[in-house]
Each structure stands twice: as structure tokens, then as C-alpha cells.
TIBA-446313 format. One line per field, with one value per residue: x, y, z of N, C-alpha, C in turn; residue number from 1; residue in three letters. Coordinates in steps of 0.2 Angstrom, whole numbers. Example, Ala and Ser with C-alpha at 12.3 -4.5 7.8 and 13.67 -1.06 7.14 Angstrom:
BEGIN
n_X = 66 / 64
n_Y = -28 / -11
n_Z = 39 / 35
ca_X = 62 / 68
ca_Y = -22 / -5
ca_Z = 39 / 36
c_X = 66 / 64
c_Y = -16 / 0
c_Z = 39 / 39
nugu = 1 / 2
fivex = Ala / Ser
This chain:
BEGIN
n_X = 604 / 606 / 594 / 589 / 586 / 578 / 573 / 558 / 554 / 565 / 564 / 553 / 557 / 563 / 558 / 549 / 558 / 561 / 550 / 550 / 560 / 555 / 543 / 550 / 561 / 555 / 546 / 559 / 563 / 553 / 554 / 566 / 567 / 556 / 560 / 571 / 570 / 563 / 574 / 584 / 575 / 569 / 579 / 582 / 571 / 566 / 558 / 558 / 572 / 573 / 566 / 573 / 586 / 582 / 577 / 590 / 596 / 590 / 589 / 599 / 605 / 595 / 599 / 613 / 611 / 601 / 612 / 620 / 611 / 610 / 620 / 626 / 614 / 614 / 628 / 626 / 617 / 622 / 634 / 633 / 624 / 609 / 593 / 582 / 584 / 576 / 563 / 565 / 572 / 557 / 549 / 555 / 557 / 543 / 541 / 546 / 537 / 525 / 514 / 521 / 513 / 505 / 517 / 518 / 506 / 505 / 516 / 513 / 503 / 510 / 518 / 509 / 505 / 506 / 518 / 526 / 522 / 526 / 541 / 540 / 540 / 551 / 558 / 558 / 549 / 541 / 529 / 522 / 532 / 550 / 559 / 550 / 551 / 563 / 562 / 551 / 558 / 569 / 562 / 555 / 567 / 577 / 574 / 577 / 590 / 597 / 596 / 603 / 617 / 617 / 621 / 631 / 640 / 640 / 647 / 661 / 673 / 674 / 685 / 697 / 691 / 689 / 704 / 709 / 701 / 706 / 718 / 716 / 711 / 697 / 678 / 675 / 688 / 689 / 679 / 684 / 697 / 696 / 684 / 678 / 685 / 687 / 673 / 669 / 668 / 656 / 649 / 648 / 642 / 630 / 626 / 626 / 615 / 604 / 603 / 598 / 585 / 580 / 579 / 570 / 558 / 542 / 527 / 527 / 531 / 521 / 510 / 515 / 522 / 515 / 514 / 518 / 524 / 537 / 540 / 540 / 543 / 547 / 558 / 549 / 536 / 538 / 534 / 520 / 515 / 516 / 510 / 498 / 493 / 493 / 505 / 515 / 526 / 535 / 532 / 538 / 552 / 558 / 556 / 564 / 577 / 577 / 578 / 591 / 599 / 597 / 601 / 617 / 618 / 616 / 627 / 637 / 635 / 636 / 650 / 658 / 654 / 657 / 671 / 673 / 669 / 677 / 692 / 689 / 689 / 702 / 708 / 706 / 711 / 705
n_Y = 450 / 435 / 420 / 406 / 389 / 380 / 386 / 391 / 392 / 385 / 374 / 371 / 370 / 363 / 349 / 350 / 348 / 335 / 330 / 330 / 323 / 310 / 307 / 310 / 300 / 289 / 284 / 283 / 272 / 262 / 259 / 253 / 244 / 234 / 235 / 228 / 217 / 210 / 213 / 204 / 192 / 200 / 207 / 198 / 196 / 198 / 209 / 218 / 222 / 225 / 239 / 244 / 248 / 254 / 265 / 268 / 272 / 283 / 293 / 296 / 300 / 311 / 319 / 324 / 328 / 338 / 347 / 351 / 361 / 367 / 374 / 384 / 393 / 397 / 403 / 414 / 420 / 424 / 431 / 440 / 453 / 454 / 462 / 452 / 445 / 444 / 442 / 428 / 422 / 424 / 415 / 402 / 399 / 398 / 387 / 379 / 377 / 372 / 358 / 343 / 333 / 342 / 349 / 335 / 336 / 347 / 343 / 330 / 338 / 344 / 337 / 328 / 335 / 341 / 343 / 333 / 321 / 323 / 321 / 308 / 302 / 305 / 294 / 298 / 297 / 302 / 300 / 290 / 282 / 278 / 289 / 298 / 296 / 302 / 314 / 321 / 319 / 330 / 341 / 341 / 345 / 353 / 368 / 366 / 362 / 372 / 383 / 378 / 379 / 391 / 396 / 386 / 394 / 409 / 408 / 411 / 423 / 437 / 444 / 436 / 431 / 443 / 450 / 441 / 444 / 457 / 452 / 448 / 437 / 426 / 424 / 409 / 403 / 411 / 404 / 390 / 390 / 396 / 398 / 386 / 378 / 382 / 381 / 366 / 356 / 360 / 359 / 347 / 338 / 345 / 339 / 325 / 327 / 328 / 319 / 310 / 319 / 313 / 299 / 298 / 302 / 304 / 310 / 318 / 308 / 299 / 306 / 309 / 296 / 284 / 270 / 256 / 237 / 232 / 239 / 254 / 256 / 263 / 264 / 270 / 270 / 254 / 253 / 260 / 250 / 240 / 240 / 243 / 233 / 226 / 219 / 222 / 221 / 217 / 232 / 239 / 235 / 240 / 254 / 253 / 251 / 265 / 274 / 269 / 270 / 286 / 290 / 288 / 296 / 308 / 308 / 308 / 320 / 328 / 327 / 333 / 346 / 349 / 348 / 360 / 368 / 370 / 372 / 381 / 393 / 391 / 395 / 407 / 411 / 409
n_Z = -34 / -37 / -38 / -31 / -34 / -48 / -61 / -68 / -81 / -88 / -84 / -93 / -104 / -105 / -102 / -118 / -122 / -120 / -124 / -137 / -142 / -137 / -145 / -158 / -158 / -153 / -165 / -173 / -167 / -168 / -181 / -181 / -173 / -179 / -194 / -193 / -188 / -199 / -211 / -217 / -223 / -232 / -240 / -249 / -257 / -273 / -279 / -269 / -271 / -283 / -280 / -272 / -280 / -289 / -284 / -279 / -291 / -297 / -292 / -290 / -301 / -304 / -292 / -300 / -310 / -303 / -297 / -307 / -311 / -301 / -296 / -307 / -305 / -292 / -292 / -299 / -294 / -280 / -287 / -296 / -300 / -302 / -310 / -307 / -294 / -283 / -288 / -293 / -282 / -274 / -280 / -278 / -265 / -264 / -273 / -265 / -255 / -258 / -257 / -262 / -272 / -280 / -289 / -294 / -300 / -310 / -316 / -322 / -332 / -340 / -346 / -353 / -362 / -379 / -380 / -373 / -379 / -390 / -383 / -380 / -393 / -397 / -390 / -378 / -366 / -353 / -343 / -335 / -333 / -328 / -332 / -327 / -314 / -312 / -314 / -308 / -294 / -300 / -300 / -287 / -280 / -285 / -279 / -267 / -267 / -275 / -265 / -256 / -261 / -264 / -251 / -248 / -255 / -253 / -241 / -244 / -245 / -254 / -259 / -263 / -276 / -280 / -281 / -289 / -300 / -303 / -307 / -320 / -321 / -329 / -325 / -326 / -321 / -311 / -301 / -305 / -299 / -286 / -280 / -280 / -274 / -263 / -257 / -260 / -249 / -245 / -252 / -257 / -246 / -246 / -258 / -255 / -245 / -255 / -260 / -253 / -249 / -264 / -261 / -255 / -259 / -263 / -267 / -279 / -289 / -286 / -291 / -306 / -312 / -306 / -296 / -301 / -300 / -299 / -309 / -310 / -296 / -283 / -268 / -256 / -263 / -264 / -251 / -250 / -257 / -251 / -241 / -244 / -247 / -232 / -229 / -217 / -213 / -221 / -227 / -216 / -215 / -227 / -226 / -216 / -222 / -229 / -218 / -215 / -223 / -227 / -214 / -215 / -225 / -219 / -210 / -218 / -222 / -212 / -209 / -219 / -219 / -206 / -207 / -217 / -212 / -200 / -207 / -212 / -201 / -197 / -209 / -206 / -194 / -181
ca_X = 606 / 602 / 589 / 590 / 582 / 576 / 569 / 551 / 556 / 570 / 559 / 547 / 560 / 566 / 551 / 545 / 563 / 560 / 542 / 550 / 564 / 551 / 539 / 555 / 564 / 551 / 546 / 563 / 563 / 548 / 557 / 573 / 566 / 552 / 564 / 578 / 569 / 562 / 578 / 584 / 570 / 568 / 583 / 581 / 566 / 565 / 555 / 560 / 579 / 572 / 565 / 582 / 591 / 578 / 579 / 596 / 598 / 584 / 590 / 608 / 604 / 594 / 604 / 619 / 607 / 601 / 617 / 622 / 609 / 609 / 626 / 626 / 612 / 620 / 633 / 621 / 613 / 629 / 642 / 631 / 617 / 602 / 589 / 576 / 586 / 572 / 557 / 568 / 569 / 554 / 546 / 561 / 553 / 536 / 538 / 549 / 531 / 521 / 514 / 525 / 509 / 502 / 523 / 518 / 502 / 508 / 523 / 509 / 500 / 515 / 522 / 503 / 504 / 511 / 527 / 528 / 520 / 534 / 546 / 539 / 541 / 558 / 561 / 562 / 544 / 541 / 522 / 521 / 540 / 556 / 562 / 548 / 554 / 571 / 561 / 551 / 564 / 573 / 559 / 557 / 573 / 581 / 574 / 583 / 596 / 599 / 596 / 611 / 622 / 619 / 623 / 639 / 643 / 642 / 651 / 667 / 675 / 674 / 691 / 703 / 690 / 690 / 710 / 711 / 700 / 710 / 725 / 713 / 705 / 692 / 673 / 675 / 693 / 691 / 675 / 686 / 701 / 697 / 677 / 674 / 691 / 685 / 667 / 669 / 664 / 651 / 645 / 646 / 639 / 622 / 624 / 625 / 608 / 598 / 603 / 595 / 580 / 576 / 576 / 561 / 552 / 534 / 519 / 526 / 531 / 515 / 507 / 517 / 522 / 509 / 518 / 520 / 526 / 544 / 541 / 541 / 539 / 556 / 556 / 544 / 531 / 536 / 530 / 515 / 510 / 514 / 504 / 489 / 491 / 493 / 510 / 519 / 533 / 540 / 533 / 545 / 559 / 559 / 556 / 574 / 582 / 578 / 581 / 597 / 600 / 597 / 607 / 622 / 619 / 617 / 633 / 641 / 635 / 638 / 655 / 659 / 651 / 661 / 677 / 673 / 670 / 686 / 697 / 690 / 692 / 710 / 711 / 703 / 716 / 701
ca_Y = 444 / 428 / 417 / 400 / 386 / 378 / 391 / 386 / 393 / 379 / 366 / 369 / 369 / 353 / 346 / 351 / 344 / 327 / 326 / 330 / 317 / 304 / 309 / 306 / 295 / 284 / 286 / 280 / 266 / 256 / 257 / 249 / 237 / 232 / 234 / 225 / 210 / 206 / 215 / 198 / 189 / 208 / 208 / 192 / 196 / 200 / 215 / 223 / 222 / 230 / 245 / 248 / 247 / 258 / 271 / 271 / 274 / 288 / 297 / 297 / 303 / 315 / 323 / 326 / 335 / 345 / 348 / 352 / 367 / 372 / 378 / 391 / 397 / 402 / 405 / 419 / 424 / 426 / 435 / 444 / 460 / 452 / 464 / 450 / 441 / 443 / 438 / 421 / 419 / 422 / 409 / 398 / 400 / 395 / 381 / 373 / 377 / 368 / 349 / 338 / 331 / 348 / 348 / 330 / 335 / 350 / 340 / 327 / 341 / 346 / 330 / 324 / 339 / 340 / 343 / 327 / 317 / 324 / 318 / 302 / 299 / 303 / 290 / 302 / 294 / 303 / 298 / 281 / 279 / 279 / 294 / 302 / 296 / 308 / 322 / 322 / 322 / 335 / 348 / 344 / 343 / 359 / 373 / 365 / 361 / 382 / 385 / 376 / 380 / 400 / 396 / 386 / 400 / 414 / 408 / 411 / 427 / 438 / 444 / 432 / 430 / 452 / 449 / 438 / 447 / 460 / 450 / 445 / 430 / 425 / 420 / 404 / 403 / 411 / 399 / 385 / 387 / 398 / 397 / 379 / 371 / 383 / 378 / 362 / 352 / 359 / 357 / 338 / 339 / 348 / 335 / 320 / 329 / 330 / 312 / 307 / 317 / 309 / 293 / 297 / 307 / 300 / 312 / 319 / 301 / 294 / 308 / 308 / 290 / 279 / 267 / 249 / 234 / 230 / 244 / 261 / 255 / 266 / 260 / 271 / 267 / 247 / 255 / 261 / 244 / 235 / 244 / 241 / 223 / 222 / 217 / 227 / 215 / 221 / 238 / 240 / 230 / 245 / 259 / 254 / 253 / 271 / 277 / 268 / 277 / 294 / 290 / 288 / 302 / 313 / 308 / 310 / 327 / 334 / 326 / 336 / 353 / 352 / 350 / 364 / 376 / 369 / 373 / 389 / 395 / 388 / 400 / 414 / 412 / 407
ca_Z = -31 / -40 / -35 / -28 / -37 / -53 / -66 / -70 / -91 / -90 / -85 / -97 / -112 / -104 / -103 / -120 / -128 / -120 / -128 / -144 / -142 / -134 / -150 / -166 / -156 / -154 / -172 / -177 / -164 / -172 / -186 / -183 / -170 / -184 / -198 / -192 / -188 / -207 / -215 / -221 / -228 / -236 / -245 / -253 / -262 / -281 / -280 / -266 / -274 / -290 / -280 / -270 / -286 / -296 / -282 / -279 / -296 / -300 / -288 / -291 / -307 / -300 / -289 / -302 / -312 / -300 / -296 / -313 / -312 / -296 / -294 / -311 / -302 / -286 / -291 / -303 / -287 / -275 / -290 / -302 / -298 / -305 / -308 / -306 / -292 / -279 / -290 / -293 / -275 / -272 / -282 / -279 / -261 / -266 / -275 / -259 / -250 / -260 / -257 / -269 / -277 / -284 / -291 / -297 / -306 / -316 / -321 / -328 / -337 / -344 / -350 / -357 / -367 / -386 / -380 / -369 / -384 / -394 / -383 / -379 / -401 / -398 / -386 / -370 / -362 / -342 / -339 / -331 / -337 / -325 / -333 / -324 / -307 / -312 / -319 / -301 / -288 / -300 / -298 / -281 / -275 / -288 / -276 / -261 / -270 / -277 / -260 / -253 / -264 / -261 / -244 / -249 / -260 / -246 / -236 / -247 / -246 / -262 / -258 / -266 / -282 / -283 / -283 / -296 / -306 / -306 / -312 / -326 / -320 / -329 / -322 / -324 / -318 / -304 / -302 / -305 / -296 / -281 / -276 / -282 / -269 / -255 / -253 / -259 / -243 / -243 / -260 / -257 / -243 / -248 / -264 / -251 / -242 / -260 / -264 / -245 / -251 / -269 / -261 / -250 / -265 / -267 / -269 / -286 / -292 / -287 / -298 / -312 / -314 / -303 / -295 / -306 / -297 / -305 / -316 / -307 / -288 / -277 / -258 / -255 / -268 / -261 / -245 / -250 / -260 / -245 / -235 / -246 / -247 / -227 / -228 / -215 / -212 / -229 / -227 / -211 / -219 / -234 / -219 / -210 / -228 / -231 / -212 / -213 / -230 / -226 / -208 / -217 / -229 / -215 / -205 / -221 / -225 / -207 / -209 / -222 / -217 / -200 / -209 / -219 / -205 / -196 / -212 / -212 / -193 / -195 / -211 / -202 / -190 / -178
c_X = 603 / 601 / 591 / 584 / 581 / 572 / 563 / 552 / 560 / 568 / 556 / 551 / 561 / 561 / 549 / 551 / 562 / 556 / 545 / 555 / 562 / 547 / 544 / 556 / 559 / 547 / 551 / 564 / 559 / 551 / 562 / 571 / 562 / 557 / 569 / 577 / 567 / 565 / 580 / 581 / 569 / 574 / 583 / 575 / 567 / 564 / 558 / 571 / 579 / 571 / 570 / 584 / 587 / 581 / 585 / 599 / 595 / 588 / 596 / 608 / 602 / 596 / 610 / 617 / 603 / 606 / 621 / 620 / 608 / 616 / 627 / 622 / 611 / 625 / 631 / 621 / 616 / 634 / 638 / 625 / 614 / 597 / 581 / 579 / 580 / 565 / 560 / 567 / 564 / 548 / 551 / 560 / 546 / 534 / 541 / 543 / 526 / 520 / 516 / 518 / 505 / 510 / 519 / 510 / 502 / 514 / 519 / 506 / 503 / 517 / 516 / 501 / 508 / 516 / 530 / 525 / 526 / 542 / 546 / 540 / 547 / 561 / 564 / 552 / 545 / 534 / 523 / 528 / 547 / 559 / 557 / 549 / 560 / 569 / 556 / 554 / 568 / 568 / 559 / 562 / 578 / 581 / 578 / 591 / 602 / 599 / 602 / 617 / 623 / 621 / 630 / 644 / 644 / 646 / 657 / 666 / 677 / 680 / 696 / 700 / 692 / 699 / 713 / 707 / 702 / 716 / 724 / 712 / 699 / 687 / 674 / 682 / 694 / 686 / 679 / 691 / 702 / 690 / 675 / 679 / 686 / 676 / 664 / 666 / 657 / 645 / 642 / 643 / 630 / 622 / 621 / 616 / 603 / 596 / 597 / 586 / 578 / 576 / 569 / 557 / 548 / 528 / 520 / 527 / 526 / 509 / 509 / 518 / 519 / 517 / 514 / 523 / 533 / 545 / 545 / 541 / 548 / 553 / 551 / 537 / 529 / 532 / 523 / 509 / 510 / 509 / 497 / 489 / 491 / 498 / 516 / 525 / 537 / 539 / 540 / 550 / 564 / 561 / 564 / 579 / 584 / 579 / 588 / 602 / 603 / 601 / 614 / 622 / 619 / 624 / 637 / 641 / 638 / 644 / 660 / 660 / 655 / 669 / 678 / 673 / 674 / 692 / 695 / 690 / 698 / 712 / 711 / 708 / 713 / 703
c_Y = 438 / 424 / 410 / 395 / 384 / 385 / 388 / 388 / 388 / 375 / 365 / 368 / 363 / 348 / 345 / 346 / 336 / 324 / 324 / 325 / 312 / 302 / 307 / 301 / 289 / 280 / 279 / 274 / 260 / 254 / 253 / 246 / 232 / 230 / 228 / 217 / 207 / 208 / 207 / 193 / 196 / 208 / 205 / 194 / 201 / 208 / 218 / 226 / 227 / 237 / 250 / 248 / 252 / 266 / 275 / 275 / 281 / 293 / 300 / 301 / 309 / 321 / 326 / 332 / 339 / 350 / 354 / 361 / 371 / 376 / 383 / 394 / 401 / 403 / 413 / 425 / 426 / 431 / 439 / 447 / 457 / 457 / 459 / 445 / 438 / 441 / 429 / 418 / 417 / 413 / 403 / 395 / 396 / 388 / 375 / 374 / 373 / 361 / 346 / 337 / 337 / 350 / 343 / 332 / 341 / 346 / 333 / 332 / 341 / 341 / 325 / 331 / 338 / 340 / 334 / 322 / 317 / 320 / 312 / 299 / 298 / 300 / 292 / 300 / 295 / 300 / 291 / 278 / 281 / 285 / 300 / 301 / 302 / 313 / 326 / 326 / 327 / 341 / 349 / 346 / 351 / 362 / 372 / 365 / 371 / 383 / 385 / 380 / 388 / 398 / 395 / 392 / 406 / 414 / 407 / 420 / 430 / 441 / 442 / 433 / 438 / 453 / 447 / 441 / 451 / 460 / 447 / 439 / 429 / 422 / 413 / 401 / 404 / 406 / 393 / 383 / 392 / 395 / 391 / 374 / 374 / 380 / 371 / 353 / 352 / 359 / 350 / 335 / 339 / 343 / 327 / 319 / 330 / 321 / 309 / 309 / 314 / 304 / 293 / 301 / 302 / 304 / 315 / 314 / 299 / 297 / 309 / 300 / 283 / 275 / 259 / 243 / 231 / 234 / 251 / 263 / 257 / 263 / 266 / 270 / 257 / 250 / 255 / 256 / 240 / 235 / 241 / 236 / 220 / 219 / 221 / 226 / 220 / 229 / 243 / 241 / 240 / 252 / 260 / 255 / 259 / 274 / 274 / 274 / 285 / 295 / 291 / 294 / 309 / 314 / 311 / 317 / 331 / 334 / 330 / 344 / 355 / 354 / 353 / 370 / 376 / 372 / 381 / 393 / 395 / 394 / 406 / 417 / 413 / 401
c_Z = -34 / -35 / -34 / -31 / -44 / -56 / -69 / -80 / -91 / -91 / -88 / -102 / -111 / -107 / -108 / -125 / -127 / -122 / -133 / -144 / -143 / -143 / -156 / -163 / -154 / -159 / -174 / -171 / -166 / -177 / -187 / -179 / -175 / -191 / -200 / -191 / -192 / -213 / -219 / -228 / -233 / -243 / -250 / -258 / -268 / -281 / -276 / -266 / -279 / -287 / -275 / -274 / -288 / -291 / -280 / -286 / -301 / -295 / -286 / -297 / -306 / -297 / -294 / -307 / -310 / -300 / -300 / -315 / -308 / -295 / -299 / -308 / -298 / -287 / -295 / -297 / -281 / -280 / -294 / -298 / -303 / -305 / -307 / -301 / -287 / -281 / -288 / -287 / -272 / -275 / -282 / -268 / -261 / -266 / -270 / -255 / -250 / -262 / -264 / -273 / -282 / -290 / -296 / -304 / -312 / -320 / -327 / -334 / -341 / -349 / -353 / -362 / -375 / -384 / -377 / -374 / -388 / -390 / -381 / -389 / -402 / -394 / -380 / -366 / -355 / -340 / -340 / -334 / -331 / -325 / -329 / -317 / -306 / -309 / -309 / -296 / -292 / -299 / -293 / -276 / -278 / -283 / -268 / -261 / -273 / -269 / -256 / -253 / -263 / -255 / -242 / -251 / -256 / -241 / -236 / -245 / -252 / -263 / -265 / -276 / -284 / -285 / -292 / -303 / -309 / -308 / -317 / -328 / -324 / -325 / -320 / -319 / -312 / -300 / -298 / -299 / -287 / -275 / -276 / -274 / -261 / -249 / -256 / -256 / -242 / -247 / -259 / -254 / -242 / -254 / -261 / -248 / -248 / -262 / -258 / -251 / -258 / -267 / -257 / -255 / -265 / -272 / -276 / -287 / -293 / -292 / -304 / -317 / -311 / -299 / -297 / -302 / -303 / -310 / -314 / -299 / -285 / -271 / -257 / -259 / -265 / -252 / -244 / -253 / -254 / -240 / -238 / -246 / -240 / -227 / -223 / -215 / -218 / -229 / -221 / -215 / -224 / -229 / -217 / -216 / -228 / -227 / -213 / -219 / -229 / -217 / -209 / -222 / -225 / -212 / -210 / -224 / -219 / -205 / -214 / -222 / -213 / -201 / -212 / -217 / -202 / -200 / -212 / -208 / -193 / -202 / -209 / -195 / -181 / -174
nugu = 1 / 2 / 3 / 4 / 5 / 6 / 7 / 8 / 9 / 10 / 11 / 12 / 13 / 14 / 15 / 16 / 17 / 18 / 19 / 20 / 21 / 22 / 23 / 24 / 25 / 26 / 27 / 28 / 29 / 30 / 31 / 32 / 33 / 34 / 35 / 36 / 37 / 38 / 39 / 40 / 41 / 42 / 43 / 44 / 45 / 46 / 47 / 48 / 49 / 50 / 51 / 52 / 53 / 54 / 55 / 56 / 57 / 58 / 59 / 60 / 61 / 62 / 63 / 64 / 65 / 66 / 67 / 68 / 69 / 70 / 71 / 72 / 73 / 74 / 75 / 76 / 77 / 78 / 79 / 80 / 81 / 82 / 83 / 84 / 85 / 86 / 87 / 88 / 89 / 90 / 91 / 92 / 93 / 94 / 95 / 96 / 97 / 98 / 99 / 100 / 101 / 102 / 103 / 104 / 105 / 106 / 107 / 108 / 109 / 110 / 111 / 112 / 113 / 114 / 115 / 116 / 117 / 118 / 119 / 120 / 121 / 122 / 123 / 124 / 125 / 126 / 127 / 128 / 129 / 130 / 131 / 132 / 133 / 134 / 135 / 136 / 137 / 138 / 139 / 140 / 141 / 142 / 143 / 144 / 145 / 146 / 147 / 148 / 149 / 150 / 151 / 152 / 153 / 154 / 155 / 156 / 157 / 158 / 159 / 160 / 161 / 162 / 163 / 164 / 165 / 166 / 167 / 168 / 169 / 170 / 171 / 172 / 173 / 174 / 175 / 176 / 177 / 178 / 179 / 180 / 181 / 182 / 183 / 184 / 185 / 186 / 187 / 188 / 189 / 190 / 191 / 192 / 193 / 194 / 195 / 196 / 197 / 198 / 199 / 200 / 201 / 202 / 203 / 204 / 205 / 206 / 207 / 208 / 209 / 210 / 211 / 212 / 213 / 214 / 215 / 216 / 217 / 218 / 219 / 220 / 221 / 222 / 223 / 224 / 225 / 226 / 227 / 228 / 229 / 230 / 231 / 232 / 233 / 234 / 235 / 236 / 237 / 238 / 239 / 240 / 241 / 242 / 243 / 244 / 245 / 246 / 247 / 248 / 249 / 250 / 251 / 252 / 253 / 254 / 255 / 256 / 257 / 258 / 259 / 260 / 261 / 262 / 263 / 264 / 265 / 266 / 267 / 268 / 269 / 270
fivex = Unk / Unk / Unk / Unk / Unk / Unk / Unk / Unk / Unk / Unk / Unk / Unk / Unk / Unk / Unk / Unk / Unk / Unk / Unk / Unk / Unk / Unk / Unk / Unk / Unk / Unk / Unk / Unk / Unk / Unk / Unk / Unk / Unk / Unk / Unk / Unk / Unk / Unk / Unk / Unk / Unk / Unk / Unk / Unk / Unk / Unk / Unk / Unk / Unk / Unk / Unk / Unk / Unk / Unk / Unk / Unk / Unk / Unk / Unk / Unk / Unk / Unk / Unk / Unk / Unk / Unk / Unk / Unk / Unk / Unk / Unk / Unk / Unk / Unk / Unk / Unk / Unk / Unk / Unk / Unk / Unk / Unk / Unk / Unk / Unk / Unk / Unk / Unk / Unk / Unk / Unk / Unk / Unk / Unk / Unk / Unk / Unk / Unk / Unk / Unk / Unk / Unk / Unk / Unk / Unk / Unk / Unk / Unk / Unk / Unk / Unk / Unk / Unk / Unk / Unk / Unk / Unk / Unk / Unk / Unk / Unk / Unk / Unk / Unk / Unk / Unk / Unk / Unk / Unk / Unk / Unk / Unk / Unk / Unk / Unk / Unk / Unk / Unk / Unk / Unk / Unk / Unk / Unk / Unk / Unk / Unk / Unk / Unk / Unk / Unk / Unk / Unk / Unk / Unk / Unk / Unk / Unk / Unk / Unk / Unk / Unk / Unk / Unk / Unk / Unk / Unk / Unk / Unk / Unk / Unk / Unk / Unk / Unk / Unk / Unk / Unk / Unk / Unk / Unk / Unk / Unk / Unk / Unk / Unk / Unk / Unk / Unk / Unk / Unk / Unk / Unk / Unk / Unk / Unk / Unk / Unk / Unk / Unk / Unk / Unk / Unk / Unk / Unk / Unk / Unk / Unk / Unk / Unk / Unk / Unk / Unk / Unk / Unk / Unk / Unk / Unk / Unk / Unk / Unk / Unk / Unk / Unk / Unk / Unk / Unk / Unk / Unk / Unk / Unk / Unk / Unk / Unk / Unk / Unk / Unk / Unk / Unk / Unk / Unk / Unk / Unk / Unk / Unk / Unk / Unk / Unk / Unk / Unk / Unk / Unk / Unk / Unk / Unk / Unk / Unk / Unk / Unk / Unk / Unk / Unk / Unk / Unk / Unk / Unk / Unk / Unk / Unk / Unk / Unk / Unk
């Protein structure tokens, strides 16, 4: 016979999700009541136009080359028996564990060694140079980025490609014209959510390329100078840019993703 009454285990999940609501959503309410109120004068200004512009642009860049690499390499890690699949992972694993700034200061060692002199003669300069903004967001962003995309890539069916190979498909063919259209959605999607985070990347930037005013400063780099000068007004302003930012890259990645699972319930005959 069921019991009459509230369940005291409900009320305490209740309870705990309205903290957690009260606790972000609160968060993101400083921010867009504060933001929202010196968005104008903000925009208007010199500098903090350069470090929208820089970040949109590092990070754009960014992402494509992630991109670029993280999909051979799920697609590696989903279609081919790798006898060192699992190592890969695991340090693929790892290196998503560990605080961006220890990311940042290997990548200085790295890039103050000969090699990174070498390519600083050839006119490829990353320490305290923009192009180390890229190099940054691309290491930390890669291992979420292969991540994704194994995800995307599983949730195809090997079927159609095992067909076609036996009508003498090639790798890339079947690649192109079966696995590439079906998980598509959700490619762009997980590409929409890398680009969100290279704009909030700071701790390896700030150890690889410092942050410069006009030189090397992304919105958050402007954040963080603001902040040291007591300037909140602008530090907000920068804040709602990037919450409004990754707001819209969110909407537009779960817009994606949902009509990715809708199209394939509808082929599943779901």
C-alpha cells in the first residue's frame, strides 16, 4: 500500500537543486544585471574592442584546428583496432584533468627551447606572441575536442559503412559520403562548444603569452587587468560579453544535437 505524504528523499533533492539554481543562477545574474548596465560605454572603447576582436579571432582559428585533428583521431579510435588505443585515452584523459596553467607552462618550456627559437627565426613566434594565444586553446581544447567527436562518431551505425565496404568503398569515401553527413550535427555542434571554450581560455595563455594590453589581452585577460586596476565597471561589461557569447553557442550547439537525435529516432523508425 503506498504511503501518504511528501517523501522526505524528494524534498531534500528539491531542496538541494534549488540551492544549486540559487548558487549559478545567481552567479549569472551579477553578471548580466552589472554587465548590462556598462555594456555601452564598453563597447565603445579602443581596447576592449581589440580584445573582442583578438579573442574572437584566436579562437576561431583555434577551433578549426582542433578540429582538423581531432576528427582523424576519432575517427582512428572508433573504426580501426588500435593496439595502443587505451594508452591514448588514457593520457588523453589526463591531460583534460590537469589545471590549464601546468598545460601553459610546459608549452612555454617547450616553445623557449631551440625548437621554439628555431621557429621564432622562421617567423612562427608563440612566447608572448598571439600565435601563442592559438597554440594554448589548441592543447587545451584538443583532448575535449577527440572526446566529442568519439561520441559523435558512435553514435553512427557501422552497418551502412561495412556495406559499402564491401561494395569497394574506400576509408575515406565511406568517411565522406556516409559517416561524415550522418553525424554531421553533431560535429558542428561539439565545434560550436570548443569555440565557446577557447574564448574563456586564460591559465595557459596567461603562462605562455602573459597578457599585454593591445597586444595579447582576450576578454579574459581584459578581465583580469581590469580587475587589477579596480576597474570593475569594465571588468563586468567583458563578463556579459563572454556569458552572452557562450549563451548563444550553447543554444546553438543543443540546437543542433537535438535535431541530430530527432533525424535519427525518425530513421530508426522511433
Amino acid at each position: 500500500m503506498r504511503k501518504s505524504g511528501v517523501d522526505p528523499f524528494l524534498l531534500l533533492c528539491l531542496f538541494i537543486t534549488l540551492l544549486v539554481f540559487a548558487l549559478i543562477g545567481g552567479n549569472i545574474s551579477i553578471i548580466l544585471l552589472d554587465g548590462l548596465r556598462t555594456l555601452p560605454q564598453h563597447l565603445s572603447d579602443a581596447e576592449n574592442q581589440f580584445a573582442l576582436m583578438l579573442s574572437v579571432r584566436c579562437a576561431s582559428i583555434s577551433t578549426v584546428l582542433c578540429f582538423l585533428l581531432a576528427v582523424p583521431t576519432a575517427y582512428m579510435l572508433t573504426r580501426e583496432q588500435l593496439p595502443c588505443r587505451r594508452v591514448v585515452e588514457v593520457i588523453l584523459e589526463l591531460t583534460m584533468s590537469l589545471p590549464y596553467i601546468v598545460l601553459g607552462l610546459s608549452l612555454l618550456i617547450l616553445f623557449s627551447s631551440p625548437l621554439g627559437k628555431e621557429l621564432k627565426a622562421a617567423g612562427l613566434p608563440v612566447v608572448f606572441d598571439t600565435n601563442g594565444i592559438i597554440m594554448a586553446q589548441l592543447v587545451v581544447n584538443l583532448p575535449f575536442a577527440i572526446k566529442l567527436c568519439v561520441m559523435a562518431l558512435q553514435g553512427v551505425d557501422h552497418k551502412m559503412e561495412l556495406v559499402a565496404g564491401l561494395l569497394g568503398a574506400s576509408p575515406w569515401q565511406r568517411f565522406r559520403t556516409i559517416l561524415l553527413p550522418l553525424c554531421r550535427n553533431a560535429l558542428i555542434g561539439s565545434l560550436v562548444l570548443i569555440w565557446s571554450r577557447a574564448l574563456g581560455e586564460f591559465g595557459a595563455t596567461l603562462m605562455l603569452v602573459g597578457v599585454t594590453r593591445m597586444k595579447t589581452e582576450t576578454l579574459p585577460g581584459n578581465i583580469y587587468l581590469n580587475v587589477s586596476s579596480n576597474d570593475l565597471d569594465s571588468a563586468m561589461a567583458s563578463a556579459f560579453v563572454l556569458l552572452l557569447l557562450s549563451g548563444l553557442s550553447l543554444a546553438a550547439s543543443n540546437l543542433l544535437t537535438g535535431r541530430e537525435g530527432m533525424r535519427r529516432r525518425y530513421a530508426a523508425g522511433g
